[in-house]
gemmi code that builds the backbone of each chain (N, CA, C; Angstrom):
import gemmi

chains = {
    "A": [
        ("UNK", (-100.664, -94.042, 77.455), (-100.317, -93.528, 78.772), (-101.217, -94.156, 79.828)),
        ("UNK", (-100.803, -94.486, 80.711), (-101.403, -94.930, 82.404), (-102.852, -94.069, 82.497)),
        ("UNK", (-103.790, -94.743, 82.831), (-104.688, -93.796, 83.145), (-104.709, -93.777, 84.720)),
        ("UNK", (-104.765, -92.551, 85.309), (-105.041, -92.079, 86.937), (-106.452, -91.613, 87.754)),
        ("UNK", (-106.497, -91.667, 88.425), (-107.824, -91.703, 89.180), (-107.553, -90.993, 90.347)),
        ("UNK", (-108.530, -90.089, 90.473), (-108.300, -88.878, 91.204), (-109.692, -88.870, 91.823)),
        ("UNK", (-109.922, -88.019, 93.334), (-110.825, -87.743, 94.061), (-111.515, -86.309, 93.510)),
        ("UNK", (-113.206, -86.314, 93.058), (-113.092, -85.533, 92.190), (-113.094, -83.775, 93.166)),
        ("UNK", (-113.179, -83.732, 94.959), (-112.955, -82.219, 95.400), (-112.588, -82.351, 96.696)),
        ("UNK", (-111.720, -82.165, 97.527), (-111.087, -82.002, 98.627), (-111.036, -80.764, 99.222)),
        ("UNK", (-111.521, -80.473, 100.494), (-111.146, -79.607, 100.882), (-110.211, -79.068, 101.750)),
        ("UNK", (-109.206, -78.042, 102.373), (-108.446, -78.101, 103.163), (-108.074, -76.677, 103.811)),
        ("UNK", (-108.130, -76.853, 105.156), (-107.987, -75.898, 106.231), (-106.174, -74.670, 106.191)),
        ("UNK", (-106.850, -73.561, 105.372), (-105.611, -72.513, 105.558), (-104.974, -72.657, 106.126)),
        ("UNK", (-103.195, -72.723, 105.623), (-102.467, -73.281, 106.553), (-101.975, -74.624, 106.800)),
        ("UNK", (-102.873, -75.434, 106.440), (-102.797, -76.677, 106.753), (-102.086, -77.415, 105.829)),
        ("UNK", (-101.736, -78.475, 105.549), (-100.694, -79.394, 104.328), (-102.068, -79.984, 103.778)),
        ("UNK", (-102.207, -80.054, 102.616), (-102.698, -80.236, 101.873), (-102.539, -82.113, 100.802)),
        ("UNK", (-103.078, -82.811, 101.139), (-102.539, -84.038, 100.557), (-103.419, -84.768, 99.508)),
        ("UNK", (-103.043, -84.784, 98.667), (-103.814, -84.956, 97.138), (-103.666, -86.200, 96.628)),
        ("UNK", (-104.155, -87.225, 96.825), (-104.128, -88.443, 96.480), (-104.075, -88.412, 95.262)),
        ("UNK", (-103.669, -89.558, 94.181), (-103.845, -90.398, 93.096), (-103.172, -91.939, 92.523)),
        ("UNK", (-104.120, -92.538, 91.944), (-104.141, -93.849, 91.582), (-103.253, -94.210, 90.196)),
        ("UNK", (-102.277, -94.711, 90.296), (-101.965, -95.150, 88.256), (-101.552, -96.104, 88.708)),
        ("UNK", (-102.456, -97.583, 89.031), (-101.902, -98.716, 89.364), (-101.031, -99.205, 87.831)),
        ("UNK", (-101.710, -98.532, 86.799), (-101.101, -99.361, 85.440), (-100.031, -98.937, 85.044)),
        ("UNK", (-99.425, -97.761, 85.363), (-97.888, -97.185, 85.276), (-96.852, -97.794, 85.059)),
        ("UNK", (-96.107, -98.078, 83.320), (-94.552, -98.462, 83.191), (-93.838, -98.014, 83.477)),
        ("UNK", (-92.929, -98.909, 83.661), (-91.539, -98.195, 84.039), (-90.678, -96.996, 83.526)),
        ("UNK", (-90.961, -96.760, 82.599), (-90.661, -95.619, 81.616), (-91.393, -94.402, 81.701)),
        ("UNK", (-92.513, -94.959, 82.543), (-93.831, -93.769, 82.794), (-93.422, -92.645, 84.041)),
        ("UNK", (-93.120, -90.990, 83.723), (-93.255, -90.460, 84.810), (-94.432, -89.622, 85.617)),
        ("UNK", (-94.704, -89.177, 86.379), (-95.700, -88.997, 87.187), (-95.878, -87.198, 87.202)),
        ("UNK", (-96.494, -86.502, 87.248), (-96.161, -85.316, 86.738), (-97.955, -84.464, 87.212)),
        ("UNK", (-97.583, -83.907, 88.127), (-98.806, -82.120, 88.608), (-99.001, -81.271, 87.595)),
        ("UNK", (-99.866, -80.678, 87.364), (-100.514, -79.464, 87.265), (-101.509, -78.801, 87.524)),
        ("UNK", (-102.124, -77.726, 87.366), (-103.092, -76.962, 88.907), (-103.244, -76.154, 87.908)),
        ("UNK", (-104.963, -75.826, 87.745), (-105.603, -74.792, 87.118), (-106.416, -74.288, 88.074)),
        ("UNK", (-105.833, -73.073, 87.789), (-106.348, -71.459, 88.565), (-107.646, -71.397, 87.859)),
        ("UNK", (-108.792, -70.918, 88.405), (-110.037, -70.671, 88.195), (-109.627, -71.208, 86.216)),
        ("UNK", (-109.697, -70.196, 85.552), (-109.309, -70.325, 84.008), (-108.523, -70.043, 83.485)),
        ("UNK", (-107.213, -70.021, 84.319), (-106.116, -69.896, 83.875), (-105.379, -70.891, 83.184)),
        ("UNK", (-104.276, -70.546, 82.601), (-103.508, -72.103, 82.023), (-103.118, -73.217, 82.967)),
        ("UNK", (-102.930, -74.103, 82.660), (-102.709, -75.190, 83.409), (-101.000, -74.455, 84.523)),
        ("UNK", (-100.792, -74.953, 85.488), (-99.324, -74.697, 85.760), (-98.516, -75.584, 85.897)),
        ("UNK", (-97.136, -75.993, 86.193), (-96.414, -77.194, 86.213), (-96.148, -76.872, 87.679)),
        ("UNK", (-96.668, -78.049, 88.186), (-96.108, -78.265, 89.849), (-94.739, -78.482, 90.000)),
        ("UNK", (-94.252, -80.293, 89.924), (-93.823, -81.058, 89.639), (-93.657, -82.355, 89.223)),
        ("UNK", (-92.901, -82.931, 89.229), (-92.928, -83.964, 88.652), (-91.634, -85.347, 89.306)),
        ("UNK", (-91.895, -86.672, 88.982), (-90.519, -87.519, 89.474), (-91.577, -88.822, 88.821)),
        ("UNK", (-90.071, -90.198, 89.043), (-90.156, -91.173, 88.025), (-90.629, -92.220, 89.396)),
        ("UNK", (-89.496, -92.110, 90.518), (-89.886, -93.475, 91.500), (-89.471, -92.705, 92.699)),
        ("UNK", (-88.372, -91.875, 92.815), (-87.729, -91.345, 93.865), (-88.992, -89.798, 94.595)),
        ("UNK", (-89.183, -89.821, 95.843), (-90.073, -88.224, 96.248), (-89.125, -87.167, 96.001)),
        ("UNK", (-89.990, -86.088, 95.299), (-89.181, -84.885, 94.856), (-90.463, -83.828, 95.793)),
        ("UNK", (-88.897, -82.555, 96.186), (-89.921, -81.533, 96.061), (-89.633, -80.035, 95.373)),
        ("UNK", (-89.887, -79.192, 95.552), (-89.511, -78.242, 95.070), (-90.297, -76.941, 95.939)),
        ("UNK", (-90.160, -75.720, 95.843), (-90.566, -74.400, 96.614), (-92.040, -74.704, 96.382)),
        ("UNK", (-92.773, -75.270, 95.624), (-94.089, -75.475, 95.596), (-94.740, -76.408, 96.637)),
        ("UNK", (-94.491, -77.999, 96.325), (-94.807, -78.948, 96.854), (-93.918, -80.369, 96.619)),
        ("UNK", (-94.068, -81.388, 97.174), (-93.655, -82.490, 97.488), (-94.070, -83.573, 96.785)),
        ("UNK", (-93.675, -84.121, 96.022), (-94.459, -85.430, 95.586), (-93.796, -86.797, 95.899)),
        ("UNK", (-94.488, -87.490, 97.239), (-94.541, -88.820, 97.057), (-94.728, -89.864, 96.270)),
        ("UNK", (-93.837, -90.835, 96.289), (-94.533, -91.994, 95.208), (-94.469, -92.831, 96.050)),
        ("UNK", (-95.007, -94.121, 95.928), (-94.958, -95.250, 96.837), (-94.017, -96.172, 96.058)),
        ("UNK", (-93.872, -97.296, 96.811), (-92.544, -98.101, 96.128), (-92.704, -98.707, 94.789)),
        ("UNK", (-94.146, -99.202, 94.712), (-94.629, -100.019, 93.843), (-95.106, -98.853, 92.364)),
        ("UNK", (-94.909, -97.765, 92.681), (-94.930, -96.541, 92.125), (-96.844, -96.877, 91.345)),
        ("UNK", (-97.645, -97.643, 92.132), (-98.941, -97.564, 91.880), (-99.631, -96.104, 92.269)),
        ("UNK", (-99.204, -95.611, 93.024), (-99.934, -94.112, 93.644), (-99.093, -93.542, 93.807)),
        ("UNK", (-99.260, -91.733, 93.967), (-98.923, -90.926, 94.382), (-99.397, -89.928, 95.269)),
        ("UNK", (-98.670, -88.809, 96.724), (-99.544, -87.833, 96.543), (-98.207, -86.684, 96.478)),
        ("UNK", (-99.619, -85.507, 96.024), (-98.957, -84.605, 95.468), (-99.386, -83.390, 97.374)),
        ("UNK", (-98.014, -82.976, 98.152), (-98.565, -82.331, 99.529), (-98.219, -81.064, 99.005)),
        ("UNK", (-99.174, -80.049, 99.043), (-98.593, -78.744, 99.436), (-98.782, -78.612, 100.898)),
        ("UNK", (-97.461, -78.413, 101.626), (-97.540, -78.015, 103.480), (-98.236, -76.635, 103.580)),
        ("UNK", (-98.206, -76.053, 103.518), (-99.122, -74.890, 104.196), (-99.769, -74.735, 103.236)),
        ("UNK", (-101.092, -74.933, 102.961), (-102.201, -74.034, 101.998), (-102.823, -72.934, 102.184)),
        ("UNK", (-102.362, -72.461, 101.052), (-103.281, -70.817, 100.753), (-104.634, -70.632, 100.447)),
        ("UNK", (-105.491, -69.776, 100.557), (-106.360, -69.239, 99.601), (-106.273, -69.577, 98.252)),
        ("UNK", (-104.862, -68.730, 97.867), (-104.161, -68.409, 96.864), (-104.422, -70.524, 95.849)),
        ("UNK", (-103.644, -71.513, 96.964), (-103.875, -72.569, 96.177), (-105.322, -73.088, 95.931)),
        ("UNK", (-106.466, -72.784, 95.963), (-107.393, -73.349, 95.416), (-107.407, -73.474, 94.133)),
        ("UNK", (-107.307, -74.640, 93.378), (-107.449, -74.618, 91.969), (-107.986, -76.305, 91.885)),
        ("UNK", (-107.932, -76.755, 90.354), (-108.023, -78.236, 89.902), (-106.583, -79.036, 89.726)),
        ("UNK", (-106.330, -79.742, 90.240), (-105.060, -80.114, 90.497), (-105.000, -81.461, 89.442)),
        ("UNK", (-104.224, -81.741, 88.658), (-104.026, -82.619, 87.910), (-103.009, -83.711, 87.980)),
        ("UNK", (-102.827, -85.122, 87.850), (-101.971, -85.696, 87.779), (-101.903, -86.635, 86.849)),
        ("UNK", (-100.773, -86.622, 86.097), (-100.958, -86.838, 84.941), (-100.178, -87.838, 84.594)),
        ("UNK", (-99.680, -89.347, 84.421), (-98.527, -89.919, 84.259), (-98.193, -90.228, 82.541)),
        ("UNK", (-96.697, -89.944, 82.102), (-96.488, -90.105, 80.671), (-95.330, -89.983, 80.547)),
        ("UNK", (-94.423, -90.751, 79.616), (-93.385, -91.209, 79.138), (-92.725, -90.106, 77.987)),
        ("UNK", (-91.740, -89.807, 77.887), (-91.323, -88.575, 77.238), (-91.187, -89.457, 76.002)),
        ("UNK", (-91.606, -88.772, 75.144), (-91.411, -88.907, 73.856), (-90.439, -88.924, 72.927)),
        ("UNK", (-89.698, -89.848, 72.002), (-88.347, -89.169, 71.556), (-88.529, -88.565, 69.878)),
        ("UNK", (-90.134, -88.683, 70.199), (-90.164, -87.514, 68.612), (-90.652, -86.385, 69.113)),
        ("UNK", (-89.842, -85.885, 69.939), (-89.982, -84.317, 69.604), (-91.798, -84.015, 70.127)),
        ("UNK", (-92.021, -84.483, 70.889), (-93.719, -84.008, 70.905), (-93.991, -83.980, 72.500)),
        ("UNK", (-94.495, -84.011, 73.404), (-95.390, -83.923, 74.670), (-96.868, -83.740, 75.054)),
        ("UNK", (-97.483, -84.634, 74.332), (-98.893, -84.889, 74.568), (-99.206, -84.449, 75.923)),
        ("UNK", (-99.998, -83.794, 76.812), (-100.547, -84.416, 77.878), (-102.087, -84.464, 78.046)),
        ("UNK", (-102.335, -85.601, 78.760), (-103.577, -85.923, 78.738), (-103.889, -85.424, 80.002)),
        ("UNK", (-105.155, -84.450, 80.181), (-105.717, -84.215, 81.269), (-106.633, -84.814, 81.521)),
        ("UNK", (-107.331, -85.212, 82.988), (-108.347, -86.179, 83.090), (-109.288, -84.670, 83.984)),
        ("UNK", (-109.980, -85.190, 84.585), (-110.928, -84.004, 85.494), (-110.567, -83.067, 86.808)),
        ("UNK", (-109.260, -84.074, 87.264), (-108.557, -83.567, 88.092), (-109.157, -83.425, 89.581)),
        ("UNK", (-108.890, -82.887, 90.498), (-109.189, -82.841, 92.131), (-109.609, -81.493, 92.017)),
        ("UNK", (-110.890, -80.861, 92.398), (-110.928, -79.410, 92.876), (-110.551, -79.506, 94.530)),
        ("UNK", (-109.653, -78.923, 94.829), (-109.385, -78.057, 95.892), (-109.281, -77.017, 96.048)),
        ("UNK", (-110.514, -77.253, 97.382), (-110.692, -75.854, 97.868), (-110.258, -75.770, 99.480)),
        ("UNK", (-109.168, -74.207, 99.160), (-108.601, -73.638, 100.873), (-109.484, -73.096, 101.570)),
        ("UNK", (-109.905, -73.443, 102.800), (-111.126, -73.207, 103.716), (-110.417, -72.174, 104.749)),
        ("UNK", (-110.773, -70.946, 104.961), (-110.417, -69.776, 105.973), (-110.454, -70.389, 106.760)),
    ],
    "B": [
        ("UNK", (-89.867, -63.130, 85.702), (-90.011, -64.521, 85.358), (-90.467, -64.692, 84.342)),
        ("UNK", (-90.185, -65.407, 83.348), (-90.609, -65.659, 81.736), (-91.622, -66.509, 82.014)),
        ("UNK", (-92.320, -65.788, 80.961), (-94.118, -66.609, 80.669), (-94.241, -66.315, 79.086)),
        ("UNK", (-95.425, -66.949, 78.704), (-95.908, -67.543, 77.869), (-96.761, -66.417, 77.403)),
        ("UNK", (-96.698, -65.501, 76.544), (-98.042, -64.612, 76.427), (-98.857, -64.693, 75.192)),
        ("UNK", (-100.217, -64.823, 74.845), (-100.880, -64.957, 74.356), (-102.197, -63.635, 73.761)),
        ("UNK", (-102.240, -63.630, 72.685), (-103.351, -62.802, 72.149), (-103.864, -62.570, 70.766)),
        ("UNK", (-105.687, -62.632, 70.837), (-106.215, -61.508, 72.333), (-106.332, -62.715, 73.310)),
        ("UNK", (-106.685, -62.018, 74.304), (-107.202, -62.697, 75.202), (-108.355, -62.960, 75.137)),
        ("UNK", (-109.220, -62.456, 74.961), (-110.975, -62.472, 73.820), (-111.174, -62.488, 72.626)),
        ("UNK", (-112.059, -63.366, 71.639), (-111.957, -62.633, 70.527), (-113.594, -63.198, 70.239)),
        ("UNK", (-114.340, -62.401, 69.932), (-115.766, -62.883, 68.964), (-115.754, -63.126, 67.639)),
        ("UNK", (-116.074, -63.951, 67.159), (-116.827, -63.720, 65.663), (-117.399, -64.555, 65.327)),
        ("UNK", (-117.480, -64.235, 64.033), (-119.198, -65.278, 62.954), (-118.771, -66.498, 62.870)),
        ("UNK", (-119.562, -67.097, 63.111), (-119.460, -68.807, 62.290), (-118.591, -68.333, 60.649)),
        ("UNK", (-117.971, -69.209, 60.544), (-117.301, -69.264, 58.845), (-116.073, -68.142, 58.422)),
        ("UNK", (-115.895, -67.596, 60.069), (-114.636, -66.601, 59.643), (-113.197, -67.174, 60.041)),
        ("UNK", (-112.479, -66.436, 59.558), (-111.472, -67.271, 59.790), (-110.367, -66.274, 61.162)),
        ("UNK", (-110.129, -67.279, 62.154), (-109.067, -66.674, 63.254), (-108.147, -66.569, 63.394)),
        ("UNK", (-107.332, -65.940, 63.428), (-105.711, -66.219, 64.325), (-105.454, -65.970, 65.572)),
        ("UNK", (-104.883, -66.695, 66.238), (-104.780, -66.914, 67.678), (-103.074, -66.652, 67.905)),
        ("UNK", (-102.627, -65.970, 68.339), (-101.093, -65.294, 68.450), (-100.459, -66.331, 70.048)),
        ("UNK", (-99.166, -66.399, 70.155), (-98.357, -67.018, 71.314), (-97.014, -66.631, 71.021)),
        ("UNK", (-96.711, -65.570, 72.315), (-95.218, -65.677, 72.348), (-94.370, -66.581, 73.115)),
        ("UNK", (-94.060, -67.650, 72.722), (-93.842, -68.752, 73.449), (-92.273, -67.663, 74.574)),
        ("UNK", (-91.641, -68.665, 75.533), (-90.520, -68.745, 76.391), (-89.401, -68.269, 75.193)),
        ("UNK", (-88.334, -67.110, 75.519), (-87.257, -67.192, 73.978), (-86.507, -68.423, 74.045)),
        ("UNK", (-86.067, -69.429, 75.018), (-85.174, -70.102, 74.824), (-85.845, -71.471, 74.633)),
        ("UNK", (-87.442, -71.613, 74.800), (-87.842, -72.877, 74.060), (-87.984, -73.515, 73.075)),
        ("UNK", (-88.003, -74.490, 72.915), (-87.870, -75.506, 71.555), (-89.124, -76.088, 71.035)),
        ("UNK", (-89.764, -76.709, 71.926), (-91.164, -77.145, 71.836), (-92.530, -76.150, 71.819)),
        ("UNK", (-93.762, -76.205, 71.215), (-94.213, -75.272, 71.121), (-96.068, -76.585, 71.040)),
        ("UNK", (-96.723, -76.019, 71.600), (-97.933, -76.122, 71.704), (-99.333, -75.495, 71.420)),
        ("UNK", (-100.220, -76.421, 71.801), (-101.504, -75.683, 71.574), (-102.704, -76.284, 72.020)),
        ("UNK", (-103.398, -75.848, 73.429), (-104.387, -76.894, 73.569), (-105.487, -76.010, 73.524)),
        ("UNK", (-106.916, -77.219, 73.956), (-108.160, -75.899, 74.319), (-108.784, -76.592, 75.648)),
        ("UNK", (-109.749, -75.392, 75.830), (-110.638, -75.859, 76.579), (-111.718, -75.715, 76.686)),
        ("UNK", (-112.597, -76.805, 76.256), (-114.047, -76.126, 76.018), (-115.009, -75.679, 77.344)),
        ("UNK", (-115.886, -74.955, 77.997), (-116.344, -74.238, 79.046), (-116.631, -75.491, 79.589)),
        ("UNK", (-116.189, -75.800, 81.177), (-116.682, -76.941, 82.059), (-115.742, -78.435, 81.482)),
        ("UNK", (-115.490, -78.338, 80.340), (-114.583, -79.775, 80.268), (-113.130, -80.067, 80.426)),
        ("UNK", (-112.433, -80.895, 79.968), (-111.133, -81.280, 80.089), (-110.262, -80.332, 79.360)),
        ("UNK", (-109.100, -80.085, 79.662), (-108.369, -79.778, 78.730), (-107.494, -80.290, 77.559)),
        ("UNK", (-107.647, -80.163, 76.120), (-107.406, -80.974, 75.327), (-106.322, -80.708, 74.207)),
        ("UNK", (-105.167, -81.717, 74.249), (-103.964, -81.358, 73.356), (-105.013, -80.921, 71.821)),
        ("UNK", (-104.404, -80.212, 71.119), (-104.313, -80.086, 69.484), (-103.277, -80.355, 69.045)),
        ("UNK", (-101.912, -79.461, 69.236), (-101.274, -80.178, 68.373), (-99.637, -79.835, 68.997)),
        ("UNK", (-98.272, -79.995, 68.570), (-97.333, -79.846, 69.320), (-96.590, -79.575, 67.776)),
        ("UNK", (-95.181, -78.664, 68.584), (-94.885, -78.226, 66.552), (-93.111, -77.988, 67.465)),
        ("UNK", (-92.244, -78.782, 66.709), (-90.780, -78.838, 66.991), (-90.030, -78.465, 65.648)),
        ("UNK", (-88.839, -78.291, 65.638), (-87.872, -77.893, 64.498), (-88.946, -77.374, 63.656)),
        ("UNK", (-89.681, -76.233, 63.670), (-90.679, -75.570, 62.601), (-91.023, -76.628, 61.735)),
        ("UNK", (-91.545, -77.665, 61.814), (-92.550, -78.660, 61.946), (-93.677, -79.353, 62.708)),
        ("UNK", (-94.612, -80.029, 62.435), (-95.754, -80.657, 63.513), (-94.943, -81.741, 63.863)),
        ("UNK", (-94.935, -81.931, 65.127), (-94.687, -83.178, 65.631), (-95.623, -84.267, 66.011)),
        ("UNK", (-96.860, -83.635, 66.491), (-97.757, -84.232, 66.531), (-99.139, -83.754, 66.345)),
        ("UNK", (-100.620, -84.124, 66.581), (-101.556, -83.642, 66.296), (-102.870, -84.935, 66.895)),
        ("UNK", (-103.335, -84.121, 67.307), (-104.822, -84.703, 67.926), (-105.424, -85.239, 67.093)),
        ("UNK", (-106.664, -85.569, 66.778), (-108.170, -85.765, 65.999), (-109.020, -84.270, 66.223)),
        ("UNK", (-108.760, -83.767, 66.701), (-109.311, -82.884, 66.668), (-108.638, -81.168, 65.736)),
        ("UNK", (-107.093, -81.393, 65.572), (-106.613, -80.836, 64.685), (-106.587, -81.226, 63.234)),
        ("UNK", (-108.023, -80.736, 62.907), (-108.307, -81.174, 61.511), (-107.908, -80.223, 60.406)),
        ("UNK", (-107.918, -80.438, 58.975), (-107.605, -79.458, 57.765), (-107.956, -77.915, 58.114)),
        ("UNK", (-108.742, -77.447, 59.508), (-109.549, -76.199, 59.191), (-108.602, -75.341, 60.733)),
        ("UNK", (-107.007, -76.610, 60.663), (-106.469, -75.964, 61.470), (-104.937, -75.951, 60.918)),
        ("UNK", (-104.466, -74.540, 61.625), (-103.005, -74.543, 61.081), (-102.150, -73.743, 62.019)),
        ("UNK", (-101.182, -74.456, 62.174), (-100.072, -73.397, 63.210), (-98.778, -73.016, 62.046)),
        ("UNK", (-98.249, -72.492, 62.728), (-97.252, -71.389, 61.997), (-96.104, -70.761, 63.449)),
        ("UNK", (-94.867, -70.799, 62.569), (-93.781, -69.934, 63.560), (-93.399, -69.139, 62.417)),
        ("UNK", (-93.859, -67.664, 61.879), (-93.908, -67.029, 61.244), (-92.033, -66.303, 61.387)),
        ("UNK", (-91.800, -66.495, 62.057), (-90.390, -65.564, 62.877), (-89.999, -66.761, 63.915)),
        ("UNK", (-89.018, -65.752, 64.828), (-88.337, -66.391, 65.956), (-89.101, -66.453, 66.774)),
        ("UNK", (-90.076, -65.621, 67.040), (-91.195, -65.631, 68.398), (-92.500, -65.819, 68.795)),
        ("UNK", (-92.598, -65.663, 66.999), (-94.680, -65.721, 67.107), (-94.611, -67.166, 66.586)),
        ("UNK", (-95.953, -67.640, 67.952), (-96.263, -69.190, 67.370), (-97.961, -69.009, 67.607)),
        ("UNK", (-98.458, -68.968, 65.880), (-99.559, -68.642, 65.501), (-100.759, -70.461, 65.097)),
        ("UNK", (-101.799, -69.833, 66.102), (-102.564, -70.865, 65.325), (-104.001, -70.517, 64.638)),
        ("UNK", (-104.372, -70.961, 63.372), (-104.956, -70.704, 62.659), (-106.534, -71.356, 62.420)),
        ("UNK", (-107.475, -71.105, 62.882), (-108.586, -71.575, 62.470), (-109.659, -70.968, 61.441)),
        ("UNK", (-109.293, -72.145, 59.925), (-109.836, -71.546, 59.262), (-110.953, -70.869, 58.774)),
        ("UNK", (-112.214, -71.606, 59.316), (-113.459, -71.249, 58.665), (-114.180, -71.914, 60.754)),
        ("UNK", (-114.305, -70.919, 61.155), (-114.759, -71.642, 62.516), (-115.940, -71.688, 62.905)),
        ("UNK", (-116.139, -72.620, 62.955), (-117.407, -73.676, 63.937), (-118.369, -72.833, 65.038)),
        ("UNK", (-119.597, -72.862, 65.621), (-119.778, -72.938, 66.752), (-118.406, -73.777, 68.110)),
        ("UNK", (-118.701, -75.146, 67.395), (-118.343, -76.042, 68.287), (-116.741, -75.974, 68.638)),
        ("UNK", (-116.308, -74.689, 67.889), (-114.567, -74.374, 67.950), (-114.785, -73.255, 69.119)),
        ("UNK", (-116.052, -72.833, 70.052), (-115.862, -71.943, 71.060), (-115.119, -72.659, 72.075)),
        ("UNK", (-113.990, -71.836, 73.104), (-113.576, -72.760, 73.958), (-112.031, -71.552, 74.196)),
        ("UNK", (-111.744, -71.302, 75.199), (-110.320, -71.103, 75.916), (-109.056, -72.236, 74.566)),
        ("UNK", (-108.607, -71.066, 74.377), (-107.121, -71.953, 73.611), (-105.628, -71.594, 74.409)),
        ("UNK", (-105.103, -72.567, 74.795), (-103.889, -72.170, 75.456), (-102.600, -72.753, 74.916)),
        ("UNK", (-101.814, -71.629, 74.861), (-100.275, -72.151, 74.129), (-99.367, -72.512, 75.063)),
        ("UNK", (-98.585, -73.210, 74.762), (-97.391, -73.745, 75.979), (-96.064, -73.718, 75.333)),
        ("UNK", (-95.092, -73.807, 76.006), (-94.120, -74.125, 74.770), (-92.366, -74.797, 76.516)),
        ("UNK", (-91.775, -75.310, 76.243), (-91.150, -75.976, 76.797), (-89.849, -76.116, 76.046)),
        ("UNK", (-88.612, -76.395, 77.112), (-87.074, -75.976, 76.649), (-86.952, -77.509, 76.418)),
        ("UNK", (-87.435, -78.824, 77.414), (-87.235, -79.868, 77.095), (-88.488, -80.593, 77.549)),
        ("UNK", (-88.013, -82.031, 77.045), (-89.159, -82.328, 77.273), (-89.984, -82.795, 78.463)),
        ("UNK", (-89.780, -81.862, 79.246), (-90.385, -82.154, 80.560), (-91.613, -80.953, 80.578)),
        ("UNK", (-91.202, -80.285, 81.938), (-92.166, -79.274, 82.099), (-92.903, -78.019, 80.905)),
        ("UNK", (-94.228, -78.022, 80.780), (-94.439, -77.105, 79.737), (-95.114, -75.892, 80.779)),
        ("UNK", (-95.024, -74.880, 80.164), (-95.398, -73.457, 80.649), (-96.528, -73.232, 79.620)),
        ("UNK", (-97.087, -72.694, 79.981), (-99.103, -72.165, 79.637), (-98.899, -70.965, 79.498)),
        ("UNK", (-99.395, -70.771, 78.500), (-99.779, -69.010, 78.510), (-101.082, -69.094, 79.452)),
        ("UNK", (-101.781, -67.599, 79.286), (-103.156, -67.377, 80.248), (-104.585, -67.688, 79.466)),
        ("UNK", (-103.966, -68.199, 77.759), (-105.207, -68.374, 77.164), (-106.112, -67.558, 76.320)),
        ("UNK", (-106.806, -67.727, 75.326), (-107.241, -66.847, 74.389), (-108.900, -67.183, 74.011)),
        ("UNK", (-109.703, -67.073, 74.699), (-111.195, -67.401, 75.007), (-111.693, -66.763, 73.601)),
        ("UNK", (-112.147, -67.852, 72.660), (-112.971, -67.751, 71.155), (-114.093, -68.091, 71.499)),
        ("UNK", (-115.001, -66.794, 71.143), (-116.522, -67.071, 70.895), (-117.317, -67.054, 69.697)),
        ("UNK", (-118.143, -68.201, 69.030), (-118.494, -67.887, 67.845), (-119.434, -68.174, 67.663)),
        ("UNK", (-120.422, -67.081, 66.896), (-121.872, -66.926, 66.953), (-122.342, -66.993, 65.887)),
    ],
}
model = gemmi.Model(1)
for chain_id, residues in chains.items():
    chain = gemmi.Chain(chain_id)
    for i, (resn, *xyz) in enumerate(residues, 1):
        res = gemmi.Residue()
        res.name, res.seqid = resn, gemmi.SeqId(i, " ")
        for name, pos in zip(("N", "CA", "C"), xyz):
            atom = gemmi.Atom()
            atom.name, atom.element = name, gemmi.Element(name[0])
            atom.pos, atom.b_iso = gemmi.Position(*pos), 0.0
            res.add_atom(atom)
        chain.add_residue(res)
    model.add_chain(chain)
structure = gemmi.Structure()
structure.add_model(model)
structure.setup_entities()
């Protein structure tokens, strides 16, 4: 799998959009791009996810760039509530039946009152 | 909203005993998981278990580990004789395809 490179803590103003950089210059074509966000010690959560095209969903938005070397992952209004470690993870679905994912250290963000 | 539930949510014991770690995965998922997390580090696959088989498995899911789908709902993992170095948050996931996986809240093993 692609390894990604992430900023290791960001902070961001309540309210405010929230924009979460990351790096997978080495990303195949087969490779998709894929969030998750840990709550203090909670389980990981599934943001979202997309291959080349920006997706969003009731959560957040994920950009890709053309060259699909980077991504960011925006939540528009940030909460309190979103402070967590935000993960991005890129990997190719498997056709035996399995879903590895590799977590790296991820982004702490923190929502500033 | 369907989640992932897991238990206990705590559990203590001795070096050399043996654990079970309980997960009621999603009812309509297929895929079934198991990661950990040791205090302050990454979070780390163990092992992934499809058609009541392993599909896959870490280096770190060694002989002194075992999962189980005992029934339709319990997806059990087993550590046999445990370590210090097996303290750490264990979290089950389990997923309808192979995309998004859902997390339980985790089952924090301490062993002394």
């Amino acid at each position: 799998d692609a390894k990604t490179t992430q900023p290791p803590s960001m902070d961001c103003a309540e309210g405010r959009a929230a924009n979460l950089p990351c790096n997978h210059s080495t990303i195949s074509g087969n490779e998709y791009v894929y969030w998750y966000r840990q709550i203090h010690s909670q389980g990981p959560q599934y943001i979202i996810h997309g291959l080349k095209n920006n997706e969003t969903n009731e959560m957040a938005s994920l950009i890709i760039t053309e060259d699909r070397k980077s991504s960011t992952l925006i939540l528009p209004h940030a909460t309190l509530r979103d402070t967590a470690v935000y993960y991005c993870i890129v990997r190719a679905y498997s056709g035996a039946g399995s879903y590895q994912l590799t977590f790296g250290k991820g982004t702490k963000l923190s929502v500033i009152p | 909203e369907p989640e992932v539930t897991q238990t206990p949510s705590h559990q203590v014991t001795q070096m050399g005993q043996e654990v079970i770690l309980r997960c009621v995965p999603i009812s309509n998922h297929l895929y079934f998981y198991w990661y950990r997390q040791i205090l302050g580090q990454k979070v780390e696959f163990l092992v992934s278990f499809y058609n009541n088989e392993i599909s896959e498995k870490s280096e770190i899911f060694d002989d002194q580990f075992s999962v189980e789908r005992p029934d339709g709902s319990n997806f059990t993992l087993k550590i046999r004789s445990t370590k210090l170095e097996d303290s750490a948050m264990y979290f089950c996931a389990s997923s309808r395809t192979l995309r998004e996986l859902f997390f339980g809240e985790g089952s924090r093993l301490t062993v002394l």
